[in-house]
FIKOLKOL-142583 format. One record per residue: residue in three letters; y, z, x of N, C-alpha, C, O in turn. Coordinates in steps of 0.02 Angstrom, whole numbers, plus 50000, padded with zeros to 5 digits. Each point is the difference from the previous one (the first is absolute). Example, Ala and Ser with C-alpha at 12.3 -4.5 7.8 and 13.67 -1.06 7.14 Angstrom:
<rs>
ALA497165039050660500595000049955500605000050045499995003350052/SER500544993149930500595000350042500555003749961500555000850025/
</rs>
This chain:
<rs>
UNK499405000050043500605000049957500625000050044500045003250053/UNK500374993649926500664999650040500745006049983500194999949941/UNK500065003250089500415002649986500614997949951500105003049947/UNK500164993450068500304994949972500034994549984499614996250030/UNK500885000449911499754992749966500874997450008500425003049967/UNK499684993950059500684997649996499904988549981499684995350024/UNK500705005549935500084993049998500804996749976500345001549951/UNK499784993950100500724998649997499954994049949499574995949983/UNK501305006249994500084994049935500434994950005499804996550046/UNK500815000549925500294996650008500925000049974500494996550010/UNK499395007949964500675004049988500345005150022499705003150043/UNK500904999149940500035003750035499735007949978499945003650050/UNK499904999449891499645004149968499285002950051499744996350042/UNK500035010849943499845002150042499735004049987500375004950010/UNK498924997649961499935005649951499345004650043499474997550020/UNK500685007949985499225004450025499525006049973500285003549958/UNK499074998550057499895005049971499695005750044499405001050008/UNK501075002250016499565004150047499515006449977499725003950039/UNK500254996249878499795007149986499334996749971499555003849981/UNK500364989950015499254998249932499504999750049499454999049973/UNK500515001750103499115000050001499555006049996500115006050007/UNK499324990149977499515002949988499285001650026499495002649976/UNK500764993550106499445001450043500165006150042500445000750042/UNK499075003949936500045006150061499655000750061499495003549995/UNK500624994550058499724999250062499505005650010500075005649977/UNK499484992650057499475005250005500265005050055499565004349998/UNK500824997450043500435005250052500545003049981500455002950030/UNK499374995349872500695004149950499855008550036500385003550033/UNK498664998449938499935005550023500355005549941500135005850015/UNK499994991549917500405006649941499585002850007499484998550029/UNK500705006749942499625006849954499875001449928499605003849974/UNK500964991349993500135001649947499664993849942500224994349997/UNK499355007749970499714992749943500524994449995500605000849990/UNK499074993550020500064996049998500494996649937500484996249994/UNK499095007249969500444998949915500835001249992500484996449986/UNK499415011250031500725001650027500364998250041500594999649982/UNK499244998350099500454994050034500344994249956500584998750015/UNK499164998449942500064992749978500465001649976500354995149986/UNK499965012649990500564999149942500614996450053500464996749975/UNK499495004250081500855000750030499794991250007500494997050021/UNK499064999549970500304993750012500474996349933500105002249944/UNK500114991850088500284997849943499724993449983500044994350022/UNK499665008949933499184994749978500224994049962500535000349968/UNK499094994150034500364992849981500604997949999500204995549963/UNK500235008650089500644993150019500024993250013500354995249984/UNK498895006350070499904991750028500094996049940500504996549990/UNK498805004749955500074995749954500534999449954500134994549976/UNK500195010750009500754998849978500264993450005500094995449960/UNK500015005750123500504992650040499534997450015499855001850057/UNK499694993349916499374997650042500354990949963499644995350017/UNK500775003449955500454992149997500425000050069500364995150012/UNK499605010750035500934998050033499744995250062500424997150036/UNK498945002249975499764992450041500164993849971500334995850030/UNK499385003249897500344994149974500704999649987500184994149994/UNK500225009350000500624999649993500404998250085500594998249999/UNK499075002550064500324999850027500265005250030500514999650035/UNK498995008549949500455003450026499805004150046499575003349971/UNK500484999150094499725004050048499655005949973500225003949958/UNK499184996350071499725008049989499615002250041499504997550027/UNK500935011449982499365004850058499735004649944500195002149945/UNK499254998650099499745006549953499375002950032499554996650024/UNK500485011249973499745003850065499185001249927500065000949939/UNK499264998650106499365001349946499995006750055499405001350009/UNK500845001450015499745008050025500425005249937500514998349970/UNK499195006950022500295004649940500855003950046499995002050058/UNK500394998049913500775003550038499725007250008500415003550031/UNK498945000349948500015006650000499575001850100499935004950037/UNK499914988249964499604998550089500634999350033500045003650050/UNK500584992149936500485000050043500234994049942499694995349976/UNK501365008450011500524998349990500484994550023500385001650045/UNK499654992949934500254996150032500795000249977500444996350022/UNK499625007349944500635001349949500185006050014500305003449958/UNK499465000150127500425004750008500154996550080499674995650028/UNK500945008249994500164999350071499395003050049499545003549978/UNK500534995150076499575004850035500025005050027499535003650017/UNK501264997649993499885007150015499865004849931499835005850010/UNK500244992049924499705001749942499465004750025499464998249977/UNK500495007150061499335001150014499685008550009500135002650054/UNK499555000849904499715004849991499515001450035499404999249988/UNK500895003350065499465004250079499555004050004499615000950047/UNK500445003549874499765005949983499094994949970499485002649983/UNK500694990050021499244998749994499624998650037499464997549988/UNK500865004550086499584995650064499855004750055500465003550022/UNK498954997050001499845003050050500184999950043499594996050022/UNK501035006150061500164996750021500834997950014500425000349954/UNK499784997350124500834999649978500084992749960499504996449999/UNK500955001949976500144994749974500564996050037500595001850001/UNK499154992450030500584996750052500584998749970500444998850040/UNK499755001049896500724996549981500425003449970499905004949964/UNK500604992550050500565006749941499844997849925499904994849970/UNK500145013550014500075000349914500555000749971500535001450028/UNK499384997549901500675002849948499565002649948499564996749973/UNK500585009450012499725004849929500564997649940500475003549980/UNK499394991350001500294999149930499545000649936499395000450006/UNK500984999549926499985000749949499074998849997499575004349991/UNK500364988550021499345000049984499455002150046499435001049980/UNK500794999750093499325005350010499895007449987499525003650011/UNK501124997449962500165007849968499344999049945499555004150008/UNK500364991449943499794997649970499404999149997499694999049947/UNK499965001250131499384998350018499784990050005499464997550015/UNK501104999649969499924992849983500354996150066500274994649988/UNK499735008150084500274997650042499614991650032499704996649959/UNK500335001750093499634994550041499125001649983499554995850004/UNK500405008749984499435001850019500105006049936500405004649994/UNK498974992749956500095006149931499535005950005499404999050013/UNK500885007749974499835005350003499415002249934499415001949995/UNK501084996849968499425000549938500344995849923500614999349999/UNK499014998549946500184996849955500705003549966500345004950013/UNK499684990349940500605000949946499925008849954500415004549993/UNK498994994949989499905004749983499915009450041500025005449972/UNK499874992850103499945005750048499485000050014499785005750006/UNK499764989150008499275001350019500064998050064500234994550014/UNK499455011850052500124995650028499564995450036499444998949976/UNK500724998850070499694991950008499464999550060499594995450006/UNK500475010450041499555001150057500015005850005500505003349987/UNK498635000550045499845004650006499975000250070499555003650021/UNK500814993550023499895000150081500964998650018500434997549964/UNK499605004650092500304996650043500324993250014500395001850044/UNK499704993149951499854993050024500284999150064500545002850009/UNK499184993850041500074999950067500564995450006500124996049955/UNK500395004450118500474995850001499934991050016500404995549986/UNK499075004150040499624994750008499814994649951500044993950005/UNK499675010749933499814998049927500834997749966500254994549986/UNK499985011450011500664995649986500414994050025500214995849960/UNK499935003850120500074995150028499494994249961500244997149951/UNK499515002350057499434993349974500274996549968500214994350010/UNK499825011849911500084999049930500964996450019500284995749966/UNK499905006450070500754996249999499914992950037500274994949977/UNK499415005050071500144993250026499424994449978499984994350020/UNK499555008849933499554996249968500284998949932499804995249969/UNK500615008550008500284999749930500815000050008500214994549982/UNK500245009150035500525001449991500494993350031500214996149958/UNK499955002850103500114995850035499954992949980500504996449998/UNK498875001549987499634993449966500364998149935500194994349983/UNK499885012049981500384996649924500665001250010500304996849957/UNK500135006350081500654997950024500224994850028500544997549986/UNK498985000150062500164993050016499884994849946500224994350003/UNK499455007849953499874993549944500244999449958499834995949957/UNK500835009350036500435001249939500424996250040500184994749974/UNK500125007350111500614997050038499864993850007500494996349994/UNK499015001350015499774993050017500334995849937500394995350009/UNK499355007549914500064996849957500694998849971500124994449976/UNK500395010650023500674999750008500334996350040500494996749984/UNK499235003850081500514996150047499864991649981500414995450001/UNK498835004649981499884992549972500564998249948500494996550009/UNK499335006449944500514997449925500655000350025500404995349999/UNK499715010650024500944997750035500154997350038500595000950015/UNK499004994250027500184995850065499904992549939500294994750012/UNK499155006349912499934994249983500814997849946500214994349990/UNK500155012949980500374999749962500845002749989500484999449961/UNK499275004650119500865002050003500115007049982500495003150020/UNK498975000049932499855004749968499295004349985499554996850027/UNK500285007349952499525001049972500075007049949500515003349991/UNK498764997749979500205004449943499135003450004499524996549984/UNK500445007750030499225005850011500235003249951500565002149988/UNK498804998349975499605004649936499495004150031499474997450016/UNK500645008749994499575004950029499835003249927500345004049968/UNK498904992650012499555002549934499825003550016499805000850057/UNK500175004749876499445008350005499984999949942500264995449970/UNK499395010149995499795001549951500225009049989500085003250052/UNK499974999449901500145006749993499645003049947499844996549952/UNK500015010050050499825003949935500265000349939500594998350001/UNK499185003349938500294999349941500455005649990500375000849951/UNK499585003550104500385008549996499785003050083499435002250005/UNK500874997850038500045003950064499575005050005500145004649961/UNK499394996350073499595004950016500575005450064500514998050028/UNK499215008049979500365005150032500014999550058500425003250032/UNK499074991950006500304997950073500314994850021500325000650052/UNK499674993949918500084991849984500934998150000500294994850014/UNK499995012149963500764996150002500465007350018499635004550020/UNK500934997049976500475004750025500355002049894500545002349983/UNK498924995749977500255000449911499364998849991499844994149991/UNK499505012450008499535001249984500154999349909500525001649970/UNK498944995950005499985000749928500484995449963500164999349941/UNK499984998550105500614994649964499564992449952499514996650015/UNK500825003149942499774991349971500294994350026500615000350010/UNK499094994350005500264995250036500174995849947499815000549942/UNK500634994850086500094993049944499574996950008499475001650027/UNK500704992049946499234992450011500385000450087499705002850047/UNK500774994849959500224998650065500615003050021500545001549973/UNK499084999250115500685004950038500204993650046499544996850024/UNK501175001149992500094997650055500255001850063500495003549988/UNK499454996050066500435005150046500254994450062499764994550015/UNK500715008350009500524995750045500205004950027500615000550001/UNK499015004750030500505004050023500835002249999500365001050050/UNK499884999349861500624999449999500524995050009500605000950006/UNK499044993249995500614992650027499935001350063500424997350036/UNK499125006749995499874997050101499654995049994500244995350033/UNK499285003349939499284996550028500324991149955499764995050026/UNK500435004449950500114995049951500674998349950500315005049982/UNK499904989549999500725000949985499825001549930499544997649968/UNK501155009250005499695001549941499904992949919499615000349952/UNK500844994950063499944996349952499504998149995499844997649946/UNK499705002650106499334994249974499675006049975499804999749941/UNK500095006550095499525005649949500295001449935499615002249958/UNK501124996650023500045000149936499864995449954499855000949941/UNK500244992350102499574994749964499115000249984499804997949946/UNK499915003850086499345002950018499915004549921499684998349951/UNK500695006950058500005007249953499974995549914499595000549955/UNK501224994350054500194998249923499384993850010499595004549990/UNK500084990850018499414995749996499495004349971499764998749945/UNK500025007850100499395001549950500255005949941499635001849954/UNK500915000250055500245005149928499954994649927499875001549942/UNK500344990550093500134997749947499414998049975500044997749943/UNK499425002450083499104996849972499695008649983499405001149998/UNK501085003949992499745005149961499835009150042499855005849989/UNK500294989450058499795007950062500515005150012500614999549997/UNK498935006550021500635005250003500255000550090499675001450050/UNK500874997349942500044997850119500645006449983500455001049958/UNK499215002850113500495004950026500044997750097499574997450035/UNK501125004949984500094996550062500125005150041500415004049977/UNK499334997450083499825003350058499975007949973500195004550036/UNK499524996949889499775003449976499125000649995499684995349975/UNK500075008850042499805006750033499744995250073499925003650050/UNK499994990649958499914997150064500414993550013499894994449976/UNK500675007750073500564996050044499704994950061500344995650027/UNK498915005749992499694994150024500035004150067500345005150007/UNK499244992150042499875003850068499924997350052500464996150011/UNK498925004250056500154995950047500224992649995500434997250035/UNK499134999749906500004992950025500544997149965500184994950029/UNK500125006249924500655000050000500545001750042500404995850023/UNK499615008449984500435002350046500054995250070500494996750016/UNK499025003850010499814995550064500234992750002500354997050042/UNK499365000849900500244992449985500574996349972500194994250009/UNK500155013149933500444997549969500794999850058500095004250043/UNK500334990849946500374999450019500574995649975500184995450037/UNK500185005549895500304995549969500554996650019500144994449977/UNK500285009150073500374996950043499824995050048500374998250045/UNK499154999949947499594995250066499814994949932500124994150014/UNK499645006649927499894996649944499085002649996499534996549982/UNK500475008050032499235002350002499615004149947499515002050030/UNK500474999849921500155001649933499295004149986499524997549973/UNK500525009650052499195000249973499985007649943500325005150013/UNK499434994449951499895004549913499355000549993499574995649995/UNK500405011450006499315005649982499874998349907500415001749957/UNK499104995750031499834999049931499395002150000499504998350032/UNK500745010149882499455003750012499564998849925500235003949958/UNK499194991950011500144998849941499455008049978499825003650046/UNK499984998049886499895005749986499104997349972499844995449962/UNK499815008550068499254997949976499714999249931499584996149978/UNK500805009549991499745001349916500044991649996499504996849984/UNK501045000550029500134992449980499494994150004500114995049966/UNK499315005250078499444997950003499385001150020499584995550010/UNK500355009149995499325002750018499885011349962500365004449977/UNK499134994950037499705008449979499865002650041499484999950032/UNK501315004949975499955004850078499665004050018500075002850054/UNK499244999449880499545003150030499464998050028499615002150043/UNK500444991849914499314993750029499824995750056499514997750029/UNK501375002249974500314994850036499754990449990500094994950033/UNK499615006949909499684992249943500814997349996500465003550020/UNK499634989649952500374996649998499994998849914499494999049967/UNK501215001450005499864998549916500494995249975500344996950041/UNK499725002549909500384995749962500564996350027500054994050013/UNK500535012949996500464999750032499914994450059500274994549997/UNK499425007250043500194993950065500164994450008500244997750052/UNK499614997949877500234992650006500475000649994500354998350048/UNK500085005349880500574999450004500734999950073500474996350014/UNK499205010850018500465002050059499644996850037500195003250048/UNK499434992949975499894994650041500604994249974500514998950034/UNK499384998449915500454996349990500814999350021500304995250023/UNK499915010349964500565003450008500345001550039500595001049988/UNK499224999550052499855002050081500004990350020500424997450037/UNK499214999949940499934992350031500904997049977500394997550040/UNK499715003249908500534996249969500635004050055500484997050025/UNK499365010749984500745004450048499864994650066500494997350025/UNK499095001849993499914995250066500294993349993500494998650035/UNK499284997349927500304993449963500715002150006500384996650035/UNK499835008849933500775000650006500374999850069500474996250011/UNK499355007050023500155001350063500144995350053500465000150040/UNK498824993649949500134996150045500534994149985500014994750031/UNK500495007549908500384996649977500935005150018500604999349985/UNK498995005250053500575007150005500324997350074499635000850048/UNK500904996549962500275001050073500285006350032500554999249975/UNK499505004850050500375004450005500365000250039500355005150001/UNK499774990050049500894999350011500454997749979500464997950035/UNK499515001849871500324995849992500235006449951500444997949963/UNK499455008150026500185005349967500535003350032500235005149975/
</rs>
């Protein structure tokens, strides 16, 4: 199995999924059932966006689970208290490894936690330059393509979210989510007109969109977005109840529709200039 799946498109659009795989490497080494790992992925995004090849549109997307290693955190993102051992690089104790949800996850959404050992510094190293590293370059690769092809570009960093925040999962435990969160880090990562264009496109096909509400978007935004350069990248978080059974994690009714929907916000887009806002 390959770590990553990247395939370049022809526009300048740019979409990824670093939270939907579902292969757990055999040197995961959890503790914790299996069943319960699966909640923290974000199950059928791929197929969500599984048109943005025919359309033309770039896509990465990591099949290792984010709870083995985070590609959507920085690296010094990093919780020491799980490793046997000094750790060669500088850290930062922020919000989410407070959280237990750093580079490297401590334990699920719910507080379970995730290893009954140690993990060696070695094991981690791996997991970054076999995983971490690899889908950064295939996000940069794919950007610099579309904006060397168009002058511009525009990254959709896809996830999926809970129907209501579990008590480790966000900094507004117990909270209800909308259908969709978008995040731009505040008008850093992306110019705000196009996320408000973004927001009023799917409010107007019926959805409830809140913006850099309860998630403002994180590394790979951050990293990539750059709207002053014309680099445009928006955290789109859509809400699971909306197609699938978050206990089952089965796929229902719902999905064609927000498949659809999701296809037509893309259709829009590649009709979106954004230097012309």
């Amino acid at each position: 199995m390959q770590y990553v799946t990247s395939r370049l498109g022809t526009t300048a659009l740019v979409l990824d999924s670093p939270h939907s795989g579902t292969w757990y490497p055999e040197d995961f080494g959890h503790a914790c059932d299996l069943a319960v790992l699966r909640m923290a992925e974000d199950t059928h995004v791929e197929k969500l966006y599984a048109f943005a090849s025919e359309l033309g549109v770039s896509w990465v997307e990591a099949h290792f689970p984010r709870s083995y290693v985070d590609v959507n955190r920085a690296l010094e993102e990093f919780d020491t208290e799980l490793i046997e051992g000094a750790w060669p690089h500088p850290v930062s104790q922020g919000s989410k490894v407070r959280l237990g949800k750093g580079l490297v996850w401590r334990c699920t959404d719910d507080g379970t936690p995730i290893y009954g050992r140690r993990l060696s510094v070695e094991e981690v190293l791996r997991r970054i330059e076999r995983c971490w590293y690899p889908y950064h370059e295939a996000v940069r690769t794919a950007l610099d393509a579309a904006y060397d092809r168009h002058g511009y570009c525009v990254h959709l960093n896809c996830h999926s979210m809970p129907s209501v925040a579990a008590e480790y999962a966000t900094e507004f435990p117990g909270e209800r989510h909308p259908d969709v969160v978008l995040g731009d880090r505040d008008g850093t990562t992306a110019a705000s007109a196009l996320t408000a264009s973004i927001a009023q496109f799917l409010s107007s096909r019926g959805y409830e969109v809140a913006v850099n509400h309860p998630y403002k978007g994180v590394e790979l935004v951050r990293r990539y977005g750059r709207p002053s350069e014309h680099r445009h990248s928006i955290q789109i978080e859509v809400n699971r109840r909306l197609y699938m059974d978050e206990g089952t994690l089965e796929l229902h009714e719902g999905f064609e529709r927000l498949q659809r929907d999701l296809r037509a916000l893309i259709e829009h887009l590649l009709g979106f200039d954004p230097r012309r806002i």
